[in-house]
N, C-alpha and C positions, 0 to 999 in steps of 0.2 A: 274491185277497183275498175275504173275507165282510164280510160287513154284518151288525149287528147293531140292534135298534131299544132304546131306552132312552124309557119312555113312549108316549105319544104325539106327540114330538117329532118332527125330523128324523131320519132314521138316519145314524148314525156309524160312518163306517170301521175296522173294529180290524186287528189284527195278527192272522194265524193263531197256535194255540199253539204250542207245542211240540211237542205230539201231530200236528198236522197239518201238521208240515214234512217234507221228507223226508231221511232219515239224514245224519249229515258225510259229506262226500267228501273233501274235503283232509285233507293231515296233520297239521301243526303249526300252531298259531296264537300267537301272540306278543302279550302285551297292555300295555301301555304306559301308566302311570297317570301323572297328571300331579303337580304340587308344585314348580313352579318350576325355578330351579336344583337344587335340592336333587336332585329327580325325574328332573334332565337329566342329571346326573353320576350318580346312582344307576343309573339303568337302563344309563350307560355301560360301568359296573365289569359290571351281569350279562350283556351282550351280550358283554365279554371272554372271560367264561369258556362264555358259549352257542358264540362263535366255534372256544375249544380244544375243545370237545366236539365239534366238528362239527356241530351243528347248523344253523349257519347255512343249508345250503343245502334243509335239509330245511323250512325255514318257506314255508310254502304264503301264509298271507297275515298281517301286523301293520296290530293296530291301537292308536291313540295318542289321547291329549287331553293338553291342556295343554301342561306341561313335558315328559312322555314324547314331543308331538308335535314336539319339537325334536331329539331325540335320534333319533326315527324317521327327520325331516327329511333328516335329516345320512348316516344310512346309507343313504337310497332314493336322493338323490343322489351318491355316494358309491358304489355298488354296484357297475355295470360296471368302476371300479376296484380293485376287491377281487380277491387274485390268489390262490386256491385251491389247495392242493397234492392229494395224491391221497387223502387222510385227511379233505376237507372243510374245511380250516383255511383262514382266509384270512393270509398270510403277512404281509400287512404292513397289518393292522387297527387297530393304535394308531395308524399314523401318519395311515391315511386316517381314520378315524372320530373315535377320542379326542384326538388333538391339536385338531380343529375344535373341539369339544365343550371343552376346557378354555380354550381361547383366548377363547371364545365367555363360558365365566362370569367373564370378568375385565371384564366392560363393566357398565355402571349401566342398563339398558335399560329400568323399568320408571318410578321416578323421571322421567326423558327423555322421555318419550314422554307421561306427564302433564301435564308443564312445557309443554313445549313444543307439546303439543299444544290445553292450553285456552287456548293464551298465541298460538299463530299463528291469523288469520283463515281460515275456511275448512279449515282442516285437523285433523280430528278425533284423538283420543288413539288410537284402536288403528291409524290412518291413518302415526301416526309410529310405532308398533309395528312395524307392517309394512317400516316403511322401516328399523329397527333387524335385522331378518331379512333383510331384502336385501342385508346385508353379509356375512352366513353363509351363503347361497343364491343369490345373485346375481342371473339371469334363467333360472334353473328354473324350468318350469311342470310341471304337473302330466302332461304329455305326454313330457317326459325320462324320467320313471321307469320301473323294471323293469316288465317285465309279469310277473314271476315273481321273488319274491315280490310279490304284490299289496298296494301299503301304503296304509291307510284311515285317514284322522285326521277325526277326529269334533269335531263342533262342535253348537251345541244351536240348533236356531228359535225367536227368542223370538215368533212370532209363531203357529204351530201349536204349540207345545211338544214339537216329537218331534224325532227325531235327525238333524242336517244329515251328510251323508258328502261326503268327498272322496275318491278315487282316479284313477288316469288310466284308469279304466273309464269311470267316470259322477260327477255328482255330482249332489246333492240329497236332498231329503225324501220318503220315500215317498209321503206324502199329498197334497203339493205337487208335484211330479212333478222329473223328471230332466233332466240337460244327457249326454248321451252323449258321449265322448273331451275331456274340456275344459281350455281350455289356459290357466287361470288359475294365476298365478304361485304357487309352493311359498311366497314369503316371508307372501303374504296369507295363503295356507291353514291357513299354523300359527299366523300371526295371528289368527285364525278362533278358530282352536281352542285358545289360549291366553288367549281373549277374558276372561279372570276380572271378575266382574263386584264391586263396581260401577264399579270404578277405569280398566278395560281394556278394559271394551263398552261398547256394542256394537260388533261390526265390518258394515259394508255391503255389500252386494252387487250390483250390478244388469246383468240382464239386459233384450234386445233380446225384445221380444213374440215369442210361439214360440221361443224357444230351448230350453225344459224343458216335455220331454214332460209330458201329462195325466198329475197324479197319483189317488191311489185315492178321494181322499177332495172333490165338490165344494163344500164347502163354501169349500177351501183351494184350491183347485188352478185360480187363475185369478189377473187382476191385481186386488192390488198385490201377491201373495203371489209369482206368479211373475217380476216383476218386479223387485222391492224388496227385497230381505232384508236380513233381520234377523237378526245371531250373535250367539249367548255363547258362552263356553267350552264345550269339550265336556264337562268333570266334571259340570256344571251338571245335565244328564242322564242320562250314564254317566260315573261316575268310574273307572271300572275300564280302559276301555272295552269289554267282553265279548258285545256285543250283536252287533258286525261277524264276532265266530269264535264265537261258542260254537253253535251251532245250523252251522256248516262247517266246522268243524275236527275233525278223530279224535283229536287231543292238543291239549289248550292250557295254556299256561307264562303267569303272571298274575304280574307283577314290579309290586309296589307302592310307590311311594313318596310316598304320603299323609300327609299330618302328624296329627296327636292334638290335637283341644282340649282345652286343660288346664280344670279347677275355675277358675268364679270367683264369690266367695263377695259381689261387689259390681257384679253387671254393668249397663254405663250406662244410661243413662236416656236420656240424648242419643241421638233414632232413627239418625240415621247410623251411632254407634258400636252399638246394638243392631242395628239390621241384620248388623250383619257376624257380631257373636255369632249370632244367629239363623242365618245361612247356614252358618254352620262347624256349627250342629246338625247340620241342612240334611244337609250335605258329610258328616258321619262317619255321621251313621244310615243315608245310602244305601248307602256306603262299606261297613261293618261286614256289612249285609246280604246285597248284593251278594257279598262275599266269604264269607257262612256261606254261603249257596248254591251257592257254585262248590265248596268244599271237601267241602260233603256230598256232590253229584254225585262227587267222587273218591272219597270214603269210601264210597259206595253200588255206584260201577262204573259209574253213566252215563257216565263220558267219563274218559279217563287224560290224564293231567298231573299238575302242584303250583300252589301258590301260594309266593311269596316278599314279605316288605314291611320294608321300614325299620325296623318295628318289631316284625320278630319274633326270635325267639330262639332263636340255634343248638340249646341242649338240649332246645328242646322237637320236635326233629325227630329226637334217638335216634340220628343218624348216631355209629360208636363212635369213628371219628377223623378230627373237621373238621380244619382245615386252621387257623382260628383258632377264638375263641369268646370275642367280647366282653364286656364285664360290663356287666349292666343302664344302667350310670352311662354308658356309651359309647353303650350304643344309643339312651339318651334323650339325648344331646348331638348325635348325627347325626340321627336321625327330628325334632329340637326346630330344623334347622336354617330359620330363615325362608323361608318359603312365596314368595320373593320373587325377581325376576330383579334382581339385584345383584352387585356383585362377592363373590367367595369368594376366601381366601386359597388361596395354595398346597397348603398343608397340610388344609386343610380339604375341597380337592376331591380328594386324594391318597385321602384316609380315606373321603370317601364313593365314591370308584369302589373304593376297597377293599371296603367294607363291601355295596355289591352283588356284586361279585366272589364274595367269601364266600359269604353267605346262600345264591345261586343257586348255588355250587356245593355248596352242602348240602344243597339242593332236587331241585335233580337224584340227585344221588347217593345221598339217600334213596328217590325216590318214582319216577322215570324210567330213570334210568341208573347203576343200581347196581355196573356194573364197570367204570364209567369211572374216569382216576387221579385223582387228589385234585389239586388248582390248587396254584396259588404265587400268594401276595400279588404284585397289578403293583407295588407301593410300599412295599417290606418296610420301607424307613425311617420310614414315617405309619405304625405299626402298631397292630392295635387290640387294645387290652387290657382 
């Protein structure tokens, strides 16, 4: 790391740039946006069709926030049971990964955990979160997972503002320092990382003195910082999550499932309900951002991959024969679906692992993998029109 001095103040730890990291080495990076259920079943349907392409095995490392890091959750545990044939395909993918994943959006989880968390003594709301994932992940810690692919779900410090990581490498803040091989449970970590604020964070954390190595930066990297933590969500920082691959990965696949704030021509007055309007700015200008800049790097040659989101639209990707090709009126009823862990109808989660399914198979087969076959709808009878 460098140092850089601003004033005459203290000097501040930065990030090296771009320029002064050294080239990707891994292959594939996988990126995981969050958006609830909506995000958890989205990204379901395009890991279907990553699975028939074969790709699954070429992902070197995924990384998640939010609702993506549920969906991640599900396949890092979930992995050593995945049964591969000689094509890369894992044979019986719906049953391990998507059946958990739809079962999982028929619960009330976020509601619950509100209730009942500002309503029980002592026990905090993302406290009961966590305990709502422990029924999806059981006694996973972050030590069960693969070491290949390496899966990082990202969560935000609200106490340094930089990026908390999780993997069964290490975890922590670069500036704050590191915990090496740590056996903290998968249901907190995507609790972590699903932390949506203001409703859902913060979530806590606390370590034993010396557990996490010196970080880069001293201002941070001592107690109560490395003691005490403090999480939001990971969107909160990186909504994409792209910071964990883009600078390690030689190809990265960025599957969005971010919602759209709509116009409002009356927005409240009441700070609580303007807070959230403000955050959703917040949320879509990083969003928005973040994602011109990965797309020009394709459009330029720094890095080969695609981008795919909720709300984009098959024609404007040229491929001459998708597989479906929704009408605007569709895509704004899936992408419009509440940012929220609630229950989803049958049908409704039919359509959205469709509608990722799709997308990403016209992502690829536009911009990656131009002679792979064309998919099949998993749910020809939800079909989208």
């Amino acid at each position: 790391m460098t140092a850089a001095s601003e004033g005459a103040g203290t000097p501040h730890i930065r990030r090296p740039p771009v320029s002064e990291v050294a080239g990707p080495e891994l292959d594939v990076g996988l990126c995981l946006s969050g958006g609830g259920f909506r995000a958890m079943l989205f990204h379901g349907g395009a890991l279907l069709r990553l699975n028939e392409a074969g790709y699954l095995p070429r992902l070197a490392r995924v990384s998640s926030v939010s609702g993506g890091s549920i969906t991640a959750g599900v396949l890092a545990q979930n992995w050593a049971r995945l049964e591969f044939d000689r094509a890369g395909v894992a044979t019986n993918f719906s049953d391990t990964v998507v059946t958990p994943l739809r079962g999982f959006a028929k619960k009330r989880v976020d509601v619950r955990a509100v209730v009942l968390g500002a309503l029980t003594p002592g026990v905090t709301i993302n406290r009961m979160l966590e305990g709502s994932y422990r029924a999806l992940f059981g006694r996973t810690t972050l030590r069960d997972l693969p070491d290949e692919p390496e899966f990082v779900f990202d969560a935000t410090s609200l106490q340094s503002g930089d990026l908390w990581r999780f993997s069964k490498r290490a975890e922590g803040d670069w500036r704050v320092g590191v915990r090496s091989a740590p056996d903290t449970p998968l249901a907190a970590v995507v609790a972590a990382s699903s932390a949506f604020p203001p409703m859902l964070s913060p979530a806590r954390l606390s370590y034993p003195p010396g557990a996490l190595t010196r970080g880069a930066d001293p201002d941070v990297d001592g107690r109560p910082y490395t003691t005490r933590v403090v999480l939001a969500d990971g969107g909160v920082y990186d909504n994409l999550g792209l910071e964990a691959v883009w600078t390690t990965c030689k190809q990265v696949l960025i599957s969005d499932a971010g919602g759209h704030m709509g116009n409002d021509s009356r927005p409240a007055v009441l700070w609580p309900l303007q807070v959230l309007r403000v955050l959703g700015v917040i949320d879509n200008q990083v969003r928005d951002l973040r994602k011109r800049q990965a797309v020009l790097s394709f459009i330029e040659g720094k890095r080969t991959g695609t981008y795919w989101g909720v709300r984009s639209h098959v024609r404007d990707f040229g491929l001459p024969k998708p597989i479906a090709e929704p009408s605007d009126t569709t895509v704004r009823a899936l992408a419009g679906v509440k940012t929220r862990l609630a229950p989803l109808s049958p049908l409704v989660q039919e359509r959205l692992i469709n509608w990722g399914y799709v997308i990403c198979d016209t992502a690829l087969r536009t911009h990656v993998a131009p002679d792979a076959e064309p998919g099949r709808l998993p749910y020809p009878d939800a079909r989208l029109d």
